[in-house]
C-alpha positions in Angstrom: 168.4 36.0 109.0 167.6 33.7 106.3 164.3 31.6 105.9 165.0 28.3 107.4 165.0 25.3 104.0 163.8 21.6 104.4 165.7 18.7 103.7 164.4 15.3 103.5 166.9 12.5 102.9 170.2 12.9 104.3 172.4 10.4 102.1 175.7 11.3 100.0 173.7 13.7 98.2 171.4 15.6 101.0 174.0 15.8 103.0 175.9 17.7 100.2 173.6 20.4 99.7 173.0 20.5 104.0 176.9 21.2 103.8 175.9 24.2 101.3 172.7 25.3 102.6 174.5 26.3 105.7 177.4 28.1 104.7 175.6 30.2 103.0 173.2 30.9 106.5 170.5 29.1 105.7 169.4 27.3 108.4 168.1 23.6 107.9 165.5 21.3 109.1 166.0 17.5 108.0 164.9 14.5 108.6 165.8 10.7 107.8 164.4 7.4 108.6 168.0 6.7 109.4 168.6 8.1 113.1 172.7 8.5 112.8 171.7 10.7 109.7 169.9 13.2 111.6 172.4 13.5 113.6 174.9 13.6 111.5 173.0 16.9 109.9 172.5 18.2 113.7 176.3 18.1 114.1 177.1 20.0 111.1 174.7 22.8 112.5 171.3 22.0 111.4 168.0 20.4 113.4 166.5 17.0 112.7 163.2 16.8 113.4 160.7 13.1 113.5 159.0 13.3 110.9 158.6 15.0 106.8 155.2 16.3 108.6 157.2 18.1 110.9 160.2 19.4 108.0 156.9 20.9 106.6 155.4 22.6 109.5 158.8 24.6 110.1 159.8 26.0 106.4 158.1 27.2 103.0 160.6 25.3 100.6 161.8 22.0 101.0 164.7 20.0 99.1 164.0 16.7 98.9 167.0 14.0 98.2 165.4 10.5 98.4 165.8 6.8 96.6 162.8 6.9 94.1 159.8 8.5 93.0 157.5 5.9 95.4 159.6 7.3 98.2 158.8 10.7 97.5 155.5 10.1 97.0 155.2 8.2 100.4 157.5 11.3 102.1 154.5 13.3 100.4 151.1 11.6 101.0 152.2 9.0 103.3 151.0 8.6 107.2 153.7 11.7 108.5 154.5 13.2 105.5 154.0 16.7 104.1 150.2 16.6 103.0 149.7 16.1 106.8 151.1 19.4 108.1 148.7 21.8 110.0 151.4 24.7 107.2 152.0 23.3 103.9 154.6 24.6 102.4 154.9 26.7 98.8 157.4 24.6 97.2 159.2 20.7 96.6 162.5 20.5 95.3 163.0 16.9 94.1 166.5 16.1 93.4 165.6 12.3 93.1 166.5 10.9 90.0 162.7 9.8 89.0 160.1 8.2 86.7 159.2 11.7 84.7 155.6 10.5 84.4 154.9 10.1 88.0 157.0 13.0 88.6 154.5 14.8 86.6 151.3 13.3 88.2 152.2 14.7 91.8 153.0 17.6 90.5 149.3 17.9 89.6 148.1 16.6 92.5 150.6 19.4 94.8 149.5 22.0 92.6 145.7 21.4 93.4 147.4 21.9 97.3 149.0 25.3 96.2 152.4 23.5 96.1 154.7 23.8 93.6 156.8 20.8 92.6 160.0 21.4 91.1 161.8 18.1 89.7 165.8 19.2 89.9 167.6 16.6 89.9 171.4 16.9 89.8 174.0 15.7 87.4 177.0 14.5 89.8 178.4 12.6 92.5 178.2 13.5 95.5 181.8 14.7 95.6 181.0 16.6 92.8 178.3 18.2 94.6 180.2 19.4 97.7 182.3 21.1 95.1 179.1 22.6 93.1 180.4 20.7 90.2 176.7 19.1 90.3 174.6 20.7 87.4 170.9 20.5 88.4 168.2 20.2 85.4 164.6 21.4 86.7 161.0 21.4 85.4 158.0 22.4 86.7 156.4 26.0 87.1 158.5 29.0 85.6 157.7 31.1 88.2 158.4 28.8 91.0 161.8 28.2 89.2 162.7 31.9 89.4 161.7 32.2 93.1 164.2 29.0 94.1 167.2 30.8 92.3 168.5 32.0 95.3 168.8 27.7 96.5 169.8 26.6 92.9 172.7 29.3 93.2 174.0 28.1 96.7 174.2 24.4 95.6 175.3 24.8 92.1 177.1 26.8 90.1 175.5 25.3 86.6 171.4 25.0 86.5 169.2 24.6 83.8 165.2 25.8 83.5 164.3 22.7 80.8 160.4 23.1 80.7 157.4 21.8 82.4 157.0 19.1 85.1 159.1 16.1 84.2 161.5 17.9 82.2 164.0 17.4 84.3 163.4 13.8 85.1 163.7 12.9 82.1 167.1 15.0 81.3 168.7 13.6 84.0 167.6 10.1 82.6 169.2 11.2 79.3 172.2 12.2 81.5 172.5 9.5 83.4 172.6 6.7 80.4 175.2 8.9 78.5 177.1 9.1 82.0 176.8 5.4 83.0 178.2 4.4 79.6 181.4 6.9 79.8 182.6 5.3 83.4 181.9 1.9 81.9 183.6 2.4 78.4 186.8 4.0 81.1 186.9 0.8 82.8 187.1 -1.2 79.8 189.9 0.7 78.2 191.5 0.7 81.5 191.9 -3.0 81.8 192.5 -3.2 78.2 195.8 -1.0 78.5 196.7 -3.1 81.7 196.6 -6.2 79.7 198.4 -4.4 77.1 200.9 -3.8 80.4 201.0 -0.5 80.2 201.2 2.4 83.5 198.0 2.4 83.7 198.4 6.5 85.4 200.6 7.5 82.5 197.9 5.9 80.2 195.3 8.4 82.2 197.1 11.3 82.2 197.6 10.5 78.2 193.9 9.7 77.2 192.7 13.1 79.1 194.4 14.9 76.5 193.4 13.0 73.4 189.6 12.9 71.6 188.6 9.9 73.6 188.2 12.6 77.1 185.1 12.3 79.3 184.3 13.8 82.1 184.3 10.2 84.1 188.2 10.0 83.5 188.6 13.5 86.1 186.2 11.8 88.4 186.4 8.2 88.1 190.0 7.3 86.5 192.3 7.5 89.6 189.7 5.9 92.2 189.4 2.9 89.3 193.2 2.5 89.5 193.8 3.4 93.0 191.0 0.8 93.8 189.6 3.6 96.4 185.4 2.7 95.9 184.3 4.8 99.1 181.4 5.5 97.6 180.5 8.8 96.5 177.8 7.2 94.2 176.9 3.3 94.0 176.4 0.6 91.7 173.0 0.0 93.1 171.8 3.4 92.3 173.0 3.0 89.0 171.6 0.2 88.4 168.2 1.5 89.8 168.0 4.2 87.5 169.2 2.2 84.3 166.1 0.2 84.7 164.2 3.0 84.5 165.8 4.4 81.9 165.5 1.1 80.0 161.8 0.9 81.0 160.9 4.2 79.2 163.1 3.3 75.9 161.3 0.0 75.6 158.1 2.1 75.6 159.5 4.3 72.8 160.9 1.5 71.1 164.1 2.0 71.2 166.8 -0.7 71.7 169.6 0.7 73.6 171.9 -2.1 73.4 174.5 -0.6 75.3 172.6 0.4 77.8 171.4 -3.3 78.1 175.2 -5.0 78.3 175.7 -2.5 80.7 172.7 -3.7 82.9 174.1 -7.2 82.7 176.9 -5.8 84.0 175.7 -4.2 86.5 173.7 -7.0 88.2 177.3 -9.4 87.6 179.0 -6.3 89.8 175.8 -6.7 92.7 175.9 -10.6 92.4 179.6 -10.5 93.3 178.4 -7.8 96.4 179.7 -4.7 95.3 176.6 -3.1 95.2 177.1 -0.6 97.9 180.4 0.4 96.2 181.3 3.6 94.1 180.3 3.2 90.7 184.2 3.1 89.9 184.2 -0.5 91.1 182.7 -1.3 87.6 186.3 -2.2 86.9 186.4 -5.1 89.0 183.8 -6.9 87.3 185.5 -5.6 83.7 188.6 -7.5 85.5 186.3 -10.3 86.5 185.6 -11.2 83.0 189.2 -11.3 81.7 190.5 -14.7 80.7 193.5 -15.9 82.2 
């Protein structure tokens, strides 16, 4: 039998790599602050337990799916979490999408704990997950890398070794501003052929075979015309991490003007509520701002 894997956070993404973790006989113990969440893993075959103490008590690796670095480092160091188990494990795996440089600072502190810290975050929605179309980007310690293969195989078919702590933080930052732009730009050009008053899935099926392709157009283009925003990543997310990402080029001093009309965007979209929607629903706000 298979060592039994942590799993802290049980959202669209953790529950995509529970979904993985046990098909492939791992057995999983998770925990969420959100009760229906632990059950939810508990019906899919795996055991919630209270508390991240208690993840850490039961298993030697742990993947860790949660909102933002200060919630990992409260799941880490905080009042139950996993600094405060009797059997700490050997090894984090933080697919939060992060702030590299505190990323790297409990990395240091884990190591002096005998932890390793692996930041592995993972480039995809949660749809693309569940079909390990997610490519994870990981830093930290090489060897600690090779000995989590086994996971990063089970969740993902693509994964990348980028370097040391914080590498892949900040790759997915990279990513994720490249990424943002492509569903926004698809949006724009969407609306733009409606107006135009063309068939806006004739147009799809066009553009996908033309120079202008992106990835967003497979994932995004028929839930932005089909107006289906079940939300398989959200607007609010999005916008979390673009402030971040627009934090750490301001400290470089770079502009990124795109990535700052896209922000304004982004806070119209959560003004108007749709916040908790599927980052597709950047459309509405694209139609928003048509004149009539």
């Amino acid at each position: 039998m298979k060592d039994p894997i942590g799993l802290i956070g049980i959202g669209l993404v953790g529950t995509a790599l529970a979904e993985h973790l046990l098909k492939a006989d791992y057995p999983v113990v998770g925990f969420d602050i959100v009760p229906d969440k632990c059950l939810s893993l508990e019906r899919m075959g795996g055991k919630a337990v209270s508390s991240p103490c208690q993840v850490a008590t039961e298993v030697k690796r742990v993947f860790l799916s949660l909102m933002d670095t200060d919630v990992v480092r409260e799941v880490v160091t905080g009042p139950d979490g996993i600094l405060q188990s009797s059997q700490l494990p050997r090894t984090l795996i933080d697919t939060t999408t992060g702030d590299p440089e505190e990323t790297t600072r409990l990395a240091n502190l884990l190591r002096s704990k005998g932890i390793f810290f692996l930041d592995a975050p993972v480039s995809g929605s949660s749809d693309q997950i569940r079909k390990r179309e997610g490519v994870v980007m990981v830093g930290g310690d090489p060897k600690a890398y090779e000995e989590c293969r086994d996971l990063f195989q089970t969740v993902a078919r693509d994964f990348f070794y980028l370097g040391p702590s914080g590498s892949g933080s900040k790759a997915k930052l990279a990513s994720n501003l490249i990424l943002g732009l492509n569903r926004l730009v698809l949006a724009e050009g969407l609306i733009f052929a409606e107006c135009l008053g063309l068939d806006l899935r004739a147009f799809l099926s066009l553009i996908k075979k033309t120079p202008a392709y992106s990835c967003a157009m497979d994932v995004k283009g028929l839930k932005m015309i089909e107006e289906d925003f079940t939300p398989q990543s959200r607007i609010s997310q999005h916008h979390k991490d673009l402030e971040l990402i627009l934090r750490y080029a301001e400290k470089f001093g770079q502009p990124l003007p795109l990535g700052r009309l896209h922000q304004t965007i982004l806070e119209s979209s959560i003004k108007a509520r749709d916040g908790e929607l599927d980052n597709a629903a950047v459309i509405r706000q694209i139609r928003r701002m048509v004149k009539k």
